[in-house]
Structure formats: C-alpha cells, structure tokens
PAMIKE-844246 format. One record per residue: residue in three letters; x, y, z of N, C-alpha, C in turn. Coordinates in Angstrom, 1 decimal, decimal comma, padded with zeros to 4 digits. Atoms other than C-alpha are relative to their C-alpha. Layout:
N
(pt 'ALA' (X Y Z) (X Y Z) (X Y Z))
...
// end
This chain:
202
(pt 'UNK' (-000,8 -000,3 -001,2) (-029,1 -041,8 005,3) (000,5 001,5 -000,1))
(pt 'UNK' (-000,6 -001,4 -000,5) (-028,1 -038,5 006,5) (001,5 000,3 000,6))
(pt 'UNK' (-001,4 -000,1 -000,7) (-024,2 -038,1 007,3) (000,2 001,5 000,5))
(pt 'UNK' (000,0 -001,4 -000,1) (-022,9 -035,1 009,2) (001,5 -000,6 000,2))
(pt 'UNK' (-001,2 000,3 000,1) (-019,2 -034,9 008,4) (001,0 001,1 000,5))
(pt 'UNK' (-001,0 -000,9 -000,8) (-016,3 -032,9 010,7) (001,3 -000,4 -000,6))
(pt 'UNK' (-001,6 -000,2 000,1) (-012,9 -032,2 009,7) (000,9 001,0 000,6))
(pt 'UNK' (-001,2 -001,1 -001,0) (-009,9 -030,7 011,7) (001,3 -000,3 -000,6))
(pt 'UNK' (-001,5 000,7 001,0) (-006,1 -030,7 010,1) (001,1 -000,7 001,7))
(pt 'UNK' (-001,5 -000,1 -000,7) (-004,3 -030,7 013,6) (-001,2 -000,9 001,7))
(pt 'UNK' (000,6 000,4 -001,1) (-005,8 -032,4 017,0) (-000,1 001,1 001,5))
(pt 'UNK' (-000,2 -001,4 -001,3) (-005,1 -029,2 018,8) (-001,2 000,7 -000,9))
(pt 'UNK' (000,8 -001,0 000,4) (-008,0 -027,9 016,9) (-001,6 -001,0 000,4))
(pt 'UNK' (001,1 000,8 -000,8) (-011,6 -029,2 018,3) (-001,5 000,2 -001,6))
(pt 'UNK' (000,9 000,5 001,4) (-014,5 -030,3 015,9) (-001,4 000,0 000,7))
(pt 'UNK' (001,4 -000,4 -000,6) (-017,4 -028,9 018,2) (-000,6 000,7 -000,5))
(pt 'UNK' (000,6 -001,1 000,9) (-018,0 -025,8 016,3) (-000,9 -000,3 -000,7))
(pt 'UNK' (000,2 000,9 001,6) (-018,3 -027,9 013,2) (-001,7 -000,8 000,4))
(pt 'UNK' (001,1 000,8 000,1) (-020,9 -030,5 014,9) (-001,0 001,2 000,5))
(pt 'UNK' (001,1 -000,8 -000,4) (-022,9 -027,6 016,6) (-000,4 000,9 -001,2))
(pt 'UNK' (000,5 -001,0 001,0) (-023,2 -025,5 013,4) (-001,2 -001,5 -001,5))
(pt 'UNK' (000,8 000,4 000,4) (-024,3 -028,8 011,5) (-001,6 -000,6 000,9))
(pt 'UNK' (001,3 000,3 -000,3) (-026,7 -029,7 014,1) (-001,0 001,3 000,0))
(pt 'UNK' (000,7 -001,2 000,0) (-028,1 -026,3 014,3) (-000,6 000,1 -001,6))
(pt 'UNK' (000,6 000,1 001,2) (-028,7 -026,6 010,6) (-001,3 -001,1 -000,2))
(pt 'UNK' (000,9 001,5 -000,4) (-030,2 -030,3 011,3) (-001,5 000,4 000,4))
(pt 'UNK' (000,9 -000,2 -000,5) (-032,6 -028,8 013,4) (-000,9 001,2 -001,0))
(pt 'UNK' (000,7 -001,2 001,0) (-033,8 -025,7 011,3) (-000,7 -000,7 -001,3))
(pt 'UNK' (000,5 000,7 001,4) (-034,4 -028,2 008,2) (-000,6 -001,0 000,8))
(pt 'UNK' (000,6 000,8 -000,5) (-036,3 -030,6 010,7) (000,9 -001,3 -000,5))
(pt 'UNK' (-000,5 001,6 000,0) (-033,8 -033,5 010,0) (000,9 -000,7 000,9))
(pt 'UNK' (-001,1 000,9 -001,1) (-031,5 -036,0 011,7) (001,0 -000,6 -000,6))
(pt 'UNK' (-001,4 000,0 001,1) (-028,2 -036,4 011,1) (-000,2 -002,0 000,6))
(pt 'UNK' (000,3 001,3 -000,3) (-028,0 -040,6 011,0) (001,5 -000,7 000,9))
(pt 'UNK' (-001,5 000,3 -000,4) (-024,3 -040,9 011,1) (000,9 001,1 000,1))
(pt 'UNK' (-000,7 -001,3 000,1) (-021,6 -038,7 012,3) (001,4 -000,8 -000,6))
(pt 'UNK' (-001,2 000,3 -000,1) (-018,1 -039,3 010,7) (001,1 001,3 000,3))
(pt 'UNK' (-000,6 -001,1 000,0) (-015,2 -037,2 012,2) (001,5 -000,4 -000,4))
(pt 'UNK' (-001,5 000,4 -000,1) (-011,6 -037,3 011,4) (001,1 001,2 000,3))
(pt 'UNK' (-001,2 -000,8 000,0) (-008,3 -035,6 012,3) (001,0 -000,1 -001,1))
(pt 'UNK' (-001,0 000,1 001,1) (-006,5 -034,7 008,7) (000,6 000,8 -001,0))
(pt 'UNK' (-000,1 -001,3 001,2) (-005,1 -032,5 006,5) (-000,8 -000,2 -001,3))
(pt 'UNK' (001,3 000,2 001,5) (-007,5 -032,0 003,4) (000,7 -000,3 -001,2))
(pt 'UNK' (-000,2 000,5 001,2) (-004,8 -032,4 001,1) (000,5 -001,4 -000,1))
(pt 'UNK' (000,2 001,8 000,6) (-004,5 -036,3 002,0) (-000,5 -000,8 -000,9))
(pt 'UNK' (000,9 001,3 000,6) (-005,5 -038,8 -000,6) (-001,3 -000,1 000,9))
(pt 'UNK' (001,0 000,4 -000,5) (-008,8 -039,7 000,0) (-000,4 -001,3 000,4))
(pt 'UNK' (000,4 001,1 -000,3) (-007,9 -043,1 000,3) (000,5 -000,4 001,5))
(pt 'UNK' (-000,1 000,2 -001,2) (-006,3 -042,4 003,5) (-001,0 000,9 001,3))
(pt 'UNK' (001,2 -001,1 -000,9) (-009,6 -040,2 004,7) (-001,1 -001,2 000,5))
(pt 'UNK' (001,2 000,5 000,0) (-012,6 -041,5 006,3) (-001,2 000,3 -000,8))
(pt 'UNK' (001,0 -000,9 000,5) (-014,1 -039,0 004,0) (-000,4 -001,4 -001,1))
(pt 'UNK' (-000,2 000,6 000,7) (-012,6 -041,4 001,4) (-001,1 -001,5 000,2))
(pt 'UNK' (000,5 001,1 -000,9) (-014,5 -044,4 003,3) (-001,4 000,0 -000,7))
(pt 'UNK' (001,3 -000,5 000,1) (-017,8 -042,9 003,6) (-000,7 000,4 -001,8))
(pt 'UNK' (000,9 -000,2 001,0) (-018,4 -041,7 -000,2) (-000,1 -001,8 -000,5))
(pt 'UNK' (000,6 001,3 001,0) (-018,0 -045,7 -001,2) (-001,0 -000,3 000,5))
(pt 'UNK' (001,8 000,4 -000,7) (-021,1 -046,2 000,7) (-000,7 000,7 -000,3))
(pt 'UNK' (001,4 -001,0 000,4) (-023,3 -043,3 -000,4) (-000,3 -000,6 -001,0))
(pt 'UNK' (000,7 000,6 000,9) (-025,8 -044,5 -002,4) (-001,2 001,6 -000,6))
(pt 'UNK' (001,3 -000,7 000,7) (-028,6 -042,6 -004,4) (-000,9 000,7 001,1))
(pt 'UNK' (001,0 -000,5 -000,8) (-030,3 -040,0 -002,0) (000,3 000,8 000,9))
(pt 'UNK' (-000,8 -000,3 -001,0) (-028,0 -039,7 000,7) (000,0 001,3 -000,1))
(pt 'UNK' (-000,6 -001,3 000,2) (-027,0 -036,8 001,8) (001,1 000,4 001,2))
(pt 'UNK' (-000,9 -000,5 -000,7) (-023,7 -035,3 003,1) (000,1 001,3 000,4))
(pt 'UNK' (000,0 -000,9 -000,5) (-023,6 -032,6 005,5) (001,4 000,5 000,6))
(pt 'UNK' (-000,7 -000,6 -000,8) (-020,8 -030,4 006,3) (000,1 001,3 000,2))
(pt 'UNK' (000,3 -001,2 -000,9) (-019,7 -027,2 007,5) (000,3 001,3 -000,8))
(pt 'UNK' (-000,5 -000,7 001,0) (-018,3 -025,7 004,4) (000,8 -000,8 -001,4))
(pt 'UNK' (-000,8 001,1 000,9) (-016,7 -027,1 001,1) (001,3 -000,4 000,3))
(pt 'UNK' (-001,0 000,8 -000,5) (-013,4 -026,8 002,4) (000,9 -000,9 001,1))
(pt 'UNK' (000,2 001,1 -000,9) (-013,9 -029,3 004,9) (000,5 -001,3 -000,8))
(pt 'UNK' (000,4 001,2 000,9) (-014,4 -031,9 001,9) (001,8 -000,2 -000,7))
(pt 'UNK' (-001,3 000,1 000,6) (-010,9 -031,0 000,7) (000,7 001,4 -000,4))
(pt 'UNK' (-001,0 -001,3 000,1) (-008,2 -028,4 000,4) (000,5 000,6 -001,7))
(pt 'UNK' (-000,6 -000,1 001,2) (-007,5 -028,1 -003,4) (-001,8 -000,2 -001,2))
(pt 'UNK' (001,1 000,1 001,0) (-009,9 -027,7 -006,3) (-000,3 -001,2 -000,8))
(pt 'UNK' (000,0 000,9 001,0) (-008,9 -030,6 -008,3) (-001,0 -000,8 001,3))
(pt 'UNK' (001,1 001,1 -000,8) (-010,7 -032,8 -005,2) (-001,0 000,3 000,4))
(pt 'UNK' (002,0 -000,6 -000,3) (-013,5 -030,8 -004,5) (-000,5 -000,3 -001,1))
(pt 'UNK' (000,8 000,4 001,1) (-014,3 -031,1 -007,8) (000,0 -001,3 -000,3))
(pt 'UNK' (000,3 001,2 000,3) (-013,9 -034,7 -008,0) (-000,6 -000,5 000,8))
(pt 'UNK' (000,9 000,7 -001,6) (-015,7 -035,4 -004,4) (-001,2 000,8 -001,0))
(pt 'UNK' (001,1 -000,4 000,3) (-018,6 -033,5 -006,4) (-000,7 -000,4 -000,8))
(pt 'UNK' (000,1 000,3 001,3) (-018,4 -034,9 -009,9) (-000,9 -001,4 000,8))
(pt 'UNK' (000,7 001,7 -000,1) (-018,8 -038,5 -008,2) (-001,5 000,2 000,6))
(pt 'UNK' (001,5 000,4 -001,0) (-021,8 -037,5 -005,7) (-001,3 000,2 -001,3))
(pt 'UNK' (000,5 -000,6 000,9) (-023,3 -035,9 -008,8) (-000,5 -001,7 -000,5))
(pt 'UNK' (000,5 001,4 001,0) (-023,2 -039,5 -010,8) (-000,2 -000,8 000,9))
(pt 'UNK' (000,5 001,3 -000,7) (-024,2 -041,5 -007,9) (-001,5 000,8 000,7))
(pt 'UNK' (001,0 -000,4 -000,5) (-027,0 -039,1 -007,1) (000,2 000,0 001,4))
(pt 'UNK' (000,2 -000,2 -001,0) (-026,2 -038,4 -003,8) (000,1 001,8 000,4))
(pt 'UNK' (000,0 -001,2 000,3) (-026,3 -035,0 -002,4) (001,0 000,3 001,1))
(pt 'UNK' (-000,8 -000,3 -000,8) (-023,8 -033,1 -000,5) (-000,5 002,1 000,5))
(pt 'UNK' (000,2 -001,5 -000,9) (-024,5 -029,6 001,8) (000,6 000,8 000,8))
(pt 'UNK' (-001,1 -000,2 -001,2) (-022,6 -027,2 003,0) (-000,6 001,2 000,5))
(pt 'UNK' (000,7 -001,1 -000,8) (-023,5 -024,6 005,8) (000,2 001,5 -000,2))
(pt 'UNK' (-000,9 -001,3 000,7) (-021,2 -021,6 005,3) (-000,3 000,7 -001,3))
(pt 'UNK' (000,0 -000,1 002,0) (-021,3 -021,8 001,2) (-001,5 000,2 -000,2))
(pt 'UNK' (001,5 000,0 000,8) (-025,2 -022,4 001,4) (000,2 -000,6 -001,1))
(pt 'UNK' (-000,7 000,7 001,6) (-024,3 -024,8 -001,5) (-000,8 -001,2 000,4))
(pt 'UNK' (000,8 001,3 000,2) (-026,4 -027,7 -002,5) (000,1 -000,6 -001,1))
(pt 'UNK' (-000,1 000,5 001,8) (-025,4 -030,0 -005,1) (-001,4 -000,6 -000,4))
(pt 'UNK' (001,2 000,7 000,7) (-027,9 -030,8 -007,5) (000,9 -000,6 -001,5))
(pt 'UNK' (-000,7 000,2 000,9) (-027,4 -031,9 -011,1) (-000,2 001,2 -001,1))
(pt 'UNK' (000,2 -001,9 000,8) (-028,2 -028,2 -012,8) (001,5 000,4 000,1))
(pt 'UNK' (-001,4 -000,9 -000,2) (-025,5 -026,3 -014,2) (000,3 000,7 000,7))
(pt 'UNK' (-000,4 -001,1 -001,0) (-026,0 -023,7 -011,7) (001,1 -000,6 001,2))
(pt 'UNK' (-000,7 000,6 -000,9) (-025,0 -026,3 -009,1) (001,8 -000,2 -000,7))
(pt 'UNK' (-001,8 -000,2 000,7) (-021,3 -026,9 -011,3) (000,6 001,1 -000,2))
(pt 'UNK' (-000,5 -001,5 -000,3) (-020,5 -023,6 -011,5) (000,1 000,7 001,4))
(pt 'UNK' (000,0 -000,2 -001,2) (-021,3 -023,4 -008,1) (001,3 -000,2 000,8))
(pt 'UNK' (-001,0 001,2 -001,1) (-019,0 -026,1 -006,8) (001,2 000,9 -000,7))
(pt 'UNK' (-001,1 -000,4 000,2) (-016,5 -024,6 -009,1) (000,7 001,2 000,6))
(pt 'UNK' (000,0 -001,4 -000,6) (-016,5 -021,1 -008,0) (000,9 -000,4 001,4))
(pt 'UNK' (-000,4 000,4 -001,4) (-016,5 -022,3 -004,4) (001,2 -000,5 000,1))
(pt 'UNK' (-001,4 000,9 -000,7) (-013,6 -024,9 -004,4) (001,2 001,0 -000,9))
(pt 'UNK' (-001,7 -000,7 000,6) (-011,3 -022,4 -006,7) (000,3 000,8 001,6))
(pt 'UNK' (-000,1 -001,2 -000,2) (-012,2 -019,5 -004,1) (001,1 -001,2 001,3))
(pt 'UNK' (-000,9 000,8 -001,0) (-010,9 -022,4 -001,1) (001,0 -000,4 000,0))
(pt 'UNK' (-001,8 -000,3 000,5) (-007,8 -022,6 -003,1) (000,6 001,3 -000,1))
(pt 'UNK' (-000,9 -001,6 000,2) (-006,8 -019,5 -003,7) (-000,2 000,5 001,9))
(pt 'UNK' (000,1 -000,3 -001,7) (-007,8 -018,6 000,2) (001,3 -001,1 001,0))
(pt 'UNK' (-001,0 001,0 -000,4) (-005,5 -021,8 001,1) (001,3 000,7 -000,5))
(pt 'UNK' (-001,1 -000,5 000,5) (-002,5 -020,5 -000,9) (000,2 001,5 000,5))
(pt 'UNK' (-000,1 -001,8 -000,5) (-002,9 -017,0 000,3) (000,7 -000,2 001,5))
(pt 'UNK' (-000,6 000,3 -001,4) (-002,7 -018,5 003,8) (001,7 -000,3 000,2))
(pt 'UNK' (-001,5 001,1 000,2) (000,4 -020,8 003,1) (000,9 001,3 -000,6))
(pt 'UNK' (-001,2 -001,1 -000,1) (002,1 -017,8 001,8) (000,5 001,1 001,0))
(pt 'UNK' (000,0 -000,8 -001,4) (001,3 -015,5 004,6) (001,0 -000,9 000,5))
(pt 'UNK' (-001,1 000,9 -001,2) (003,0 -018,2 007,0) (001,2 000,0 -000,8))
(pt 'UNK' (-001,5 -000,2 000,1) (005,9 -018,5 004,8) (000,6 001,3 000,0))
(pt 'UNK' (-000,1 -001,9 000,1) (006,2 -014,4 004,6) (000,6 000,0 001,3))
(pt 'UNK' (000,3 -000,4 -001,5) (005,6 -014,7 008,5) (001,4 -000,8 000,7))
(pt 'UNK' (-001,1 001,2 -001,2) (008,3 -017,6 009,8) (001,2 000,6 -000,8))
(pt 'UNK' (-000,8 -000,6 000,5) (010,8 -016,0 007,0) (000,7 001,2 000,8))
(pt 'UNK' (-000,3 -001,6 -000,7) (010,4 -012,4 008,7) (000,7 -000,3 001,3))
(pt 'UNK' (-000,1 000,6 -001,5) (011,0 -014,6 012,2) (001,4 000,0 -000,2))
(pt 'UNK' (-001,4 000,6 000,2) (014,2 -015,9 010,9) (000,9 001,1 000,0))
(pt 'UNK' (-000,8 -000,8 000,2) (015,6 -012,8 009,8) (000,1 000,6 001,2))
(pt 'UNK' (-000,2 -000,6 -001,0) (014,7 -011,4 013,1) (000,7 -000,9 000,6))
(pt 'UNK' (-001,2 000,9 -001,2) (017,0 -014,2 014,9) (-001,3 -000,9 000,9))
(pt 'UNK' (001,2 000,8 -000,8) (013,5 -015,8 016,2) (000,1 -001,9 -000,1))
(pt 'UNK' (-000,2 001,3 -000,2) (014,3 -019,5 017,1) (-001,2 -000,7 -000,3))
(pt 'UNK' (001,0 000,8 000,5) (011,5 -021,7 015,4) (000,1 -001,6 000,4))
(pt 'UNK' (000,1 001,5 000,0) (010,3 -024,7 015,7) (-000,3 -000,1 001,8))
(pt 'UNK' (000,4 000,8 -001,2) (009,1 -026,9 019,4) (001,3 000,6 001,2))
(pt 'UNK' (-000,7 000,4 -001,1) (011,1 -026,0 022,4) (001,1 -000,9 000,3))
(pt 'UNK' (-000,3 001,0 -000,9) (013,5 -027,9 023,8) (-000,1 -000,6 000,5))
(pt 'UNK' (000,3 000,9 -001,3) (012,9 -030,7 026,1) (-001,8 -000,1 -000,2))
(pt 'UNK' (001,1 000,1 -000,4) (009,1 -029,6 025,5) (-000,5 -001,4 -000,6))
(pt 'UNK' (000,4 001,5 000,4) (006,6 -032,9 024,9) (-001,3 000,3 -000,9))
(pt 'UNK' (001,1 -000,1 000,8) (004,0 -033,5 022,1) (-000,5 -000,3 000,2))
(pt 'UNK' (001,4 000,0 -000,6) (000,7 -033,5 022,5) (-001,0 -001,4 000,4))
(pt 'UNK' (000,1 001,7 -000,6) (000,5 -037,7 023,0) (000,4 000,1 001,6))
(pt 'UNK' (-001,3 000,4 -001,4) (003,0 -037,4 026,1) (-000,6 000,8 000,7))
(pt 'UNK' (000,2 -001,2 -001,0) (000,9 -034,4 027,8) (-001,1 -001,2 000,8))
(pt 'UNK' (000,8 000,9 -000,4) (-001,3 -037,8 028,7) (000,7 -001,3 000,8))
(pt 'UNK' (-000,5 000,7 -000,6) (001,8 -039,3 030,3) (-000,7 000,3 002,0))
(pt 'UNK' (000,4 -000,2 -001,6) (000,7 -037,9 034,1) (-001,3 -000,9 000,7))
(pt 'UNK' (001,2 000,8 -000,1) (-002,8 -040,2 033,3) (000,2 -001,3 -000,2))
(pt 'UNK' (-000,3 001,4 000,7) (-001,0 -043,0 032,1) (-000,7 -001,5 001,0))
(pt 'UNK' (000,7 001,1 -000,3) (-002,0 -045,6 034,4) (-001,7 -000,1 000,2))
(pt 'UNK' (001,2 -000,1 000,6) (-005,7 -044,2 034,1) (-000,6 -000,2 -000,9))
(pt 'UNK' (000,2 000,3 001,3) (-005,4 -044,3 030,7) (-000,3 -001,7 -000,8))
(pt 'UNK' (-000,3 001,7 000,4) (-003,9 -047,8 030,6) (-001,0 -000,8 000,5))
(pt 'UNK' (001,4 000,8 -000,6) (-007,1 -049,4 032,7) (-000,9 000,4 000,1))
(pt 'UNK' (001,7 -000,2 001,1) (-010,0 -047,8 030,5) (000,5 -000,8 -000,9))
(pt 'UNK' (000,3 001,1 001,5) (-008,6 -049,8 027,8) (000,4 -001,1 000,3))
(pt 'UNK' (000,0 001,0 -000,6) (-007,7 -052,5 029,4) (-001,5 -000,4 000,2))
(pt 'UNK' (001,4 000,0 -000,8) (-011,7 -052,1 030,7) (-000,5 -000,4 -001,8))
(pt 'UNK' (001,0 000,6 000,8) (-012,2 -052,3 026,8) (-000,7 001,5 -000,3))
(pt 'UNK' (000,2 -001,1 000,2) (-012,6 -048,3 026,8) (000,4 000,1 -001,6))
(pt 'UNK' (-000,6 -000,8 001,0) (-012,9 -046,8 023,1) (000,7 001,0 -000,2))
(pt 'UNK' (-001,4 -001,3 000,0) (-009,9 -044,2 022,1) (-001,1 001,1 000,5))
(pt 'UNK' (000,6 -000,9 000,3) (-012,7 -042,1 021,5) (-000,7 000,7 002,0))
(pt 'UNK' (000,6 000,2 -001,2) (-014,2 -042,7 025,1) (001,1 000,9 001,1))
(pt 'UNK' (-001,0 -000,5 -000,9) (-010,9 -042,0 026,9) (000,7 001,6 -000,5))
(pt 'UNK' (-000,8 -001,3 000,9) (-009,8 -039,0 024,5) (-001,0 000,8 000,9))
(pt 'UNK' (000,7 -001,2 -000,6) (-013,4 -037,2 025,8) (000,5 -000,2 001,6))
(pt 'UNK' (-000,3 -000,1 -002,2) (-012,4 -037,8 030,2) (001,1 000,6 -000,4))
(pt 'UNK' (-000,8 -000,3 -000,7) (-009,1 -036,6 029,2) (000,7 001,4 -000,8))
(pt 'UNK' (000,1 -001,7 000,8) (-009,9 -033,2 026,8) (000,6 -000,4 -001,9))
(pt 'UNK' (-001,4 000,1 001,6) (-007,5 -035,0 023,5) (-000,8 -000,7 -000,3))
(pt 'UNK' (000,9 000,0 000,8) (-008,7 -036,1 020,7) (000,3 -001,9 -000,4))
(pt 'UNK' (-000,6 001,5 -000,3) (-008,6 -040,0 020,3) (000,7 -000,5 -001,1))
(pt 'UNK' (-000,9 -000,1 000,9) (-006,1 -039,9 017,3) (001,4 000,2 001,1))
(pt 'UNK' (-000,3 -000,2 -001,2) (-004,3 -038,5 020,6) (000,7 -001,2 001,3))
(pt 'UNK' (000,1 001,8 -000,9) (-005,1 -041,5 022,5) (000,8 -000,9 -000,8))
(pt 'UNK' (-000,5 001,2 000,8) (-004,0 -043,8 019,7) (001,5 -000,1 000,0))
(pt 'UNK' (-001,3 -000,4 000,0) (-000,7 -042,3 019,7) (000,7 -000,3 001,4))
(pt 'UNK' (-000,5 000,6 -001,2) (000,0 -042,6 023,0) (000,0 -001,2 000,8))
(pt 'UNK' (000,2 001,4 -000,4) (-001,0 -046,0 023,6) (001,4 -000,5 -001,1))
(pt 'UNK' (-001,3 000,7 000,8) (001,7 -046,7 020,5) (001,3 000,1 000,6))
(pt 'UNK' (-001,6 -000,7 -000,8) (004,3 -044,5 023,0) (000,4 -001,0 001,0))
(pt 'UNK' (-000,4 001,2 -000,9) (003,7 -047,0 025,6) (000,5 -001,3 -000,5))
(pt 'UNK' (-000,7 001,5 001,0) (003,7 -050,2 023,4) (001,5 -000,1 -000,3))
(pt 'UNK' (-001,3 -000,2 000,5) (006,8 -049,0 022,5) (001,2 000,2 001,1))
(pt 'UNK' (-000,6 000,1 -000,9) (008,1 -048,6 025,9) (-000,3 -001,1 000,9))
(pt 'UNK' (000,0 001,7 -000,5) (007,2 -052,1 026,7) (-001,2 000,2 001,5))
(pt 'UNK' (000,8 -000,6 -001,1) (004,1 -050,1 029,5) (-000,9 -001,1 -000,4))
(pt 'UNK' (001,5 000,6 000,1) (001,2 -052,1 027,9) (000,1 -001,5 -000,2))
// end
C-alpha cells in the first residue's frame, strides 16, 4: 500500500499544496497513492490522538508513506525519531518530498532522519520565539491582542448556511462532503454541527 499523508496545524490553513506536491511526486515515480490520510493537528499532539498515530498500526512490511516533508510527521525530534525508528523495524518505508529523504535501513538513512528532524526543531523553536519576540513588542506598543470583540470563530462563519448545512447531513452528507460546498475544512463542520447540538438546532 501506498499512503499519501497531509498535515495542517490550524483549519484556516488548506492541505492542497501538500496533496498536489505529493501527487506531482506520484506521478514522476509512476506510482499511485492507494490511500490518502489527512488531518487537522498540531504536530506536537500525542500520536495517539493523530490519524498519523492510526495509520502507522497498520503499515506493514513494504508500505510506503508519503509526505511533503519530515515535519509533517511531527514537530519535535524526539517523534520524528521515534515515527522512524518504528517504520525502520517494521520495514516499512516512509518519503518525503522537500527533504528528498528516504528511509532505508543504512546508516546514512539514521543520520539522515536525525539531521533532518533536529534541523525541524530548531526551525520550530526559532519560529515560536520570533512570535513571542513579535506579540511582546505588540504589547509594549499598547496593541490589543487576541480575537475581536463580538467577532465569531471559524465554526459559526457557517451559521448563514445553517439550514443547508443541516439537510446534507440529515441527507447522510459526509463532514468531509459538506466542508468542500462550503470552502471549511470538515473538522470545521464537525464543530459546528456540535454548536447546533448544543443549541438544541439538530
């Protein structure tokens, strides 16, 4: 089996790029991706709350996982290197597009992975400092942070469709189905079907 695997941290960020750079790879190596798994998460989740987490109990001997870069697979070194160690002992193989990285079981390949998932930590922490540098400098300047007032998050921007919304799934529509007619991402959907539930709509 052939997986081609997307990750996004936030649902305001879209996971097209991701599948058009793996298919574009797909096609250049004449293969077919079999299964796609995508999820909306931050990378430094547990893995037991990832799909990613899902997907490696299933890889078997051969497989191979396709993504768009290592740190896709996870945000921190300690779990890249443990998402690698395992594919390593179950023989499965994992690819990434960016990195050009192909696990094998050659040292070169461990040294590889290592290199790579430090440099995606230290690139993460550099960021995460920048932003605190950046919202600090804000503060000092008297810059009001944080969401608006009154404004609505990104579930509730799907209140104007709500009774569209409500009779695709009623029809038995997938989140996923209704997330593409209405641009959001069906993590999106899921949420706002809970806002209604919760307002006694459904």
């Amino acid at each position: 089996m052939i997986y081609g695997y997307i990750r996004v941290s936030t649902d305001k960020q879209t996971t097209e790029n991701q599948r058009f750079e793996i298919l574009e790879f797909a096609n250049k190596q004449g293969i077919t991706i079999d299964k796609w798994i995508e999820e909306t998460i931050s990378g430094t989740q547990s893995l037991k709350k990832r799909e990613l987490g899902y997907l490696l109990k299933h890889l078997k001997a051969n497989d191979i996982l396709i993504a768009s870069e290592l740190s896709r697979l996870g945000r921190n070194l300690l779990q890249i290197m443990s998402i690698l160690h395992y594919c390593m002992e179950i023989e499965a193989k994992i690819w990434t597009i960016k990195d050009n990285y192909r696990l094998g079981d050659d040292i070169q390949s461990k040294v590889l992975a290592f290199a790579f998932g430090l440099s995606a930590e230290i690139e993460r922490n550099l960021i995460s400092q920048r932003t605190k540098e950046a919202l600090k400098r804000k503060r000092e300047e008297g810059v009001v942070l944080g969401r608006p007032k009154g404004s609505k998050s990104s579930y509730l921007k799907l209140s104007k469709y709500e009774k569209q919304v409500l009779k695709m799934k009623k029809r038995g529509c997938t989140n996923t189905k209704i997330g593409k007619k209405f641009g959001v991402t069906r993590d999106t959907v899921a949420r706002f079907l809970k806002y209604c539930e919760q307002q006694n709509t459904l």
